[in-house]
C-alpha positions, 0 to 999 in steps of 0.5 A, a space after each residue: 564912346 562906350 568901352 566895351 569889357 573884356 573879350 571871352 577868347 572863344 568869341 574869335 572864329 577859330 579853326 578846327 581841322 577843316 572847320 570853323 568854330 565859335 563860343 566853342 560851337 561849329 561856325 559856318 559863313 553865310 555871308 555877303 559881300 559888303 565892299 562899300 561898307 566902309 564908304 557908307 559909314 562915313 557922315 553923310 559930308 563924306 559921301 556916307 549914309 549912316 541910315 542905309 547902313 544900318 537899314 542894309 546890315 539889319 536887311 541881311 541880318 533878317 535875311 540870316 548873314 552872318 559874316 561880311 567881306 568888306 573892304 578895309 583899305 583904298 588908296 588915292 588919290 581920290 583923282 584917279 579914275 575906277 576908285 572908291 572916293 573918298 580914299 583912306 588914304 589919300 597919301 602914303 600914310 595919311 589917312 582920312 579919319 572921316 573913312 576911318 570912322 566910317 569903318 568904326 561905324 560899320 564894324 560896330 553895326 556888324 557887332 550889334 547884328 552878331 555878324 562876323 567880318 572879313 577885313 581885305 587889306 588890299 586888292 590886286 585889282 584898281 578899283 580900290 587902288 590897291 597894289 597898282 596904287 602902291 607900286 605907282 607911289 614908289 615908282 613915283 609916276 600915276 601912269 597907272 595902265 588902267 584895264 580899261 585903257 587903251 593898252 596892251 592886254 596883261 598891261 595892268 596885270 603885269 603892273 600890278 604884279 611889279 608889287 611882289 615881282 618887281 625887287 625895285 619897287 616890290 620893298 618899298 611898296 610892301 612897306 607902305 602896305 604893311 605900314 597901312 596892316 600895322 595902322 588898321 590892326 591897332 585902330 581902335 573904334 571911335 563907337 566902342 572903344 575897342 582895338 581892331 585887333 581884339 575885336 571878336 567881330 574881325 573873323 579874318 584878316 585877307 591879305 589881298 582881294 584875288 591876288 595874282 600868281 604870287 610867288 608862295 614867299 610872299 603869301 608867307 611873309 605877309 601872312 607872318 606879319 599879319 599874324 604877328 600883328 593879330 595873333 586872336 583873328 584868323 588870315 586868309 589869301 582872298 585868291 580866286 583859286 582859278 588857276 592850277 593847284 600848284 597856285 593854291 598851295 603857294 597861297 596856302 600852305 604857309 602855317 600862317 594862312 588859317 582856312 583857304 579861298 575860291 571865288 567862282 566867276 562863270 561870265 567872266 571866265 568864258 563860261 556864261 552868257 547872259 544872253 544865251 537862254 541854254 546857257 545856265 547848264 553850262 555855268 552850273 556845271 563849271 562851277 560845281 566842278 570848280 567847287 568840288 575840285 577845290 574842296 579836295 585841294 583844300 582838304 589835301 592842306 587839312 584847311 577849311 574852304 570859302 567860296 567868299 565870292 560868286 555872282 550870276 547877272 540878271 535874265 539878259 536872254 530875255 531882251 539879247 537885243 537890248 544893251 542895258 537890260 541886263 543890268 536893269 533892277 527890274 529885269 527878272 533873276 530866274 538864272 541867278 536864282 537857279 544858279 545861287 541855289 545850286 550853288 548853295 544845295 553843293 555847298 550844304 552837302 559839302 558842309 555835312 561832310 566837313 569838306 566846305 565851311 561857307 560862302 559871301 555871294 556877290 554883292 549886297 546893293 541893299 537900297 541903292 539903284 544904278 540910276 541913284 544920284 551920285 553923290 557929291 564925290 561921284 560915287 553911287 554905292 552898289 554891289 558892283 565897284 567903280 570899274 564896272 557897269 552898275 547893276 551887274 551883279 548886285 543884289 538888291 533889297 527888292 530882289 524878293 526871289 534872290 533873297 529867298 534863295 539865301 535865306 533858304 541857305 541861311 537856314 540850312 547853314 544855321 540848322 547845321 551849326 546846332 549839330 
């Protein structure tokens, strides 16, 4: 282990007014969503693969990312189904060190790249565990009514929401969840000595992956601890910003949540079919509207904004008929290349006016395949989590088209911060 020396204050992303700054410069995100990093740093005997790593990080880095949305917990039992295995932690406080390590690994290669990252702390939806997973400990029964499941629509959403709405569960659940904040904040890394909460590395502590009408309390509560526990590194919500504005200020408007979030899902919502060749107007529409309104909300709390997830599928419209085109790496991307870069284009405008700080497109799949072998703990690491069809959003290493749209973007961003 190497020991790194003292950390010059200015590394840490800092918030000034409605923008980011670092080393005393403008700081924009052009980033990536990188969920599985923290399973791809483990060795190779826990379902890692150290070497695609590193080949990822130094794809996006060549491509200009330079901030990645990562996954900083997942909860067992590694039996469950839709999980990220293996779990950090597979027990109420009982961590798998070989994932820890993995994490290490990962913070330490986004270091050596320059890269900042996002540390998610939770997640509302079951694919990493996440808020369900703590709710059904302290219920003590793992009849967790998956999505996917033949139950009522809403059941796992208003289960999942028993973790801040419910007073007989929602205590003892949070408790566990700050436990696993305060464990994470004081790791310290096992490649280069340095604590997690001194790391420059750490942009941001998020409170939650797309948390779900919670009440302004508890975005309060948490975002005080996680605060207490880092005071260097910034806190964020990880809200879609999908519903109204009065949502957004309840994940907001605490002194202690530093910039503001939106993530943009134009298929998932009922505003984008794969299918359908007319339908990328639409999306492109919808989501510059979506992006400008929320500008505007997040400029009426003087906080900086991220647009820290969007995706288009692949050109199904192309073969309406055949089920699995979509998600074939060889089908070709023309609407989410149009899609990205409108996106991007508003964004950049945007940035001018100090009125957006960035994005993390979803999601890197880097080398991996949908049809890769699983490895031995079932996993095939993509851009797209456990609960969904592999390929639908991932972006991979070979999507010469995509990612010359983002280095594009890269490049605007990177010319902007020299101003």
């Amino acid at each position: 282990m190497v020991t790194l020396g003292p950390v010059d204050a200015s590394a840490f992303v800092q918030v000034d007014r409605t923008a980011f700054t670092r080393f005393g410069k403008p700081y924009l995100v052009a980033g990536a969503n990188y969920w599985q990093g923290i399973n791809l740093g483990a060795s190779d005997c826990s379902g890692g693969n150290r070497a695609r790593l590193k080949q990822e990080v130094a794809q996006m880095a060549a491509m200009g990312i330079n901030n990645l949305r990562v996954m900083a917990a997942s909860e067992g039992p590694d039996d469950q189904p839709y999980r990220m295995r293996p779990s950090l932690m597979p027990l109420p406080g009982k961590y798998n060190e070989a994932i820890f390590v993995g994490l290490d690994y990962l913070l330490d290669c986004a270091a050596r790249h320059n890269m900042t990252v996002i540390m998610t702390l939770s997640n509302f939806w079951h694919w990493s565990g996440g808020f369900s997973q703590y709710v059904a400990w302290v219920d003590g029964n793992q009849s967790i009514p998956y999505p996917n499941d033949p139950h009522p629509p809403g059941a796992f959403d208003k289960y999942a929401a028993r973790f801040y709405n419910d007073s007989k569960v929602r205590d003892q659940a949070n408790q566990l969840y700050k436990n696993h904040i305060t464990e994470v904040q004081s790791r310290r890394n096992t490649l280069n000595g340095r604590v997690y909460r001194e790391d420059p590395t750490i942009m941001a502590w998020q409170i939650a992956n797309e948390p779900q009408s919670a009440p302004a309390w508890w975005y309060e509560d948490v975002a005080d601890f996680i605060k207490k526990g880092a005071p260097r590194q910034l806190v964020s919500s990880g809200i879609e910003s999908k519903l109204d504005r009065t949502d957004f200020l309840h994940a907001h408007q605490s002194r202690s949540i530093d910039y503001t979030t939106c993530h943009c899902w134009v298929e998932n919502w009922g505003y984008y079919n794969a299918s359908d060749p007319t339908a990328l107007a639409g999306a492109q529409k919808y989501a510059h509207d979506f992006i400008k309104s929320r500008a505007e909300w997040a400029e009426s709390l003087h906080k900086p904004i991220v647009l820290e997830e969007f995706g288009m599928a692949r050109d199904a419209w192309r073969q309406p008929m055949n089920d699995g085109y979509k998600y074939n790496p060889d089908t070709p991307t023309e609407h989410k290349d149009k899609y990205y870069d409108g996106i991007y284009q508003q964004i950049v405008s945007l940035v001018v006016d100090r009125k957006f700080s960035g994005s993390n497109f979803w999601a890197y799949g880097g080398c991996g395949r949908p049809k890769d072998q699983p490895n031995p703990y079932g996993m095939v690491w993509l851009g797209d989590p456990p609960h969904e069809r592999r390929g639908w959003y991932s972006v991979y290493d070979k999507d010469n088209s995509t990612v010359q749209v983002i280095k594009s973007y890269c490049r605007n961003l990177k010319e902007l911060m020299k101003e």
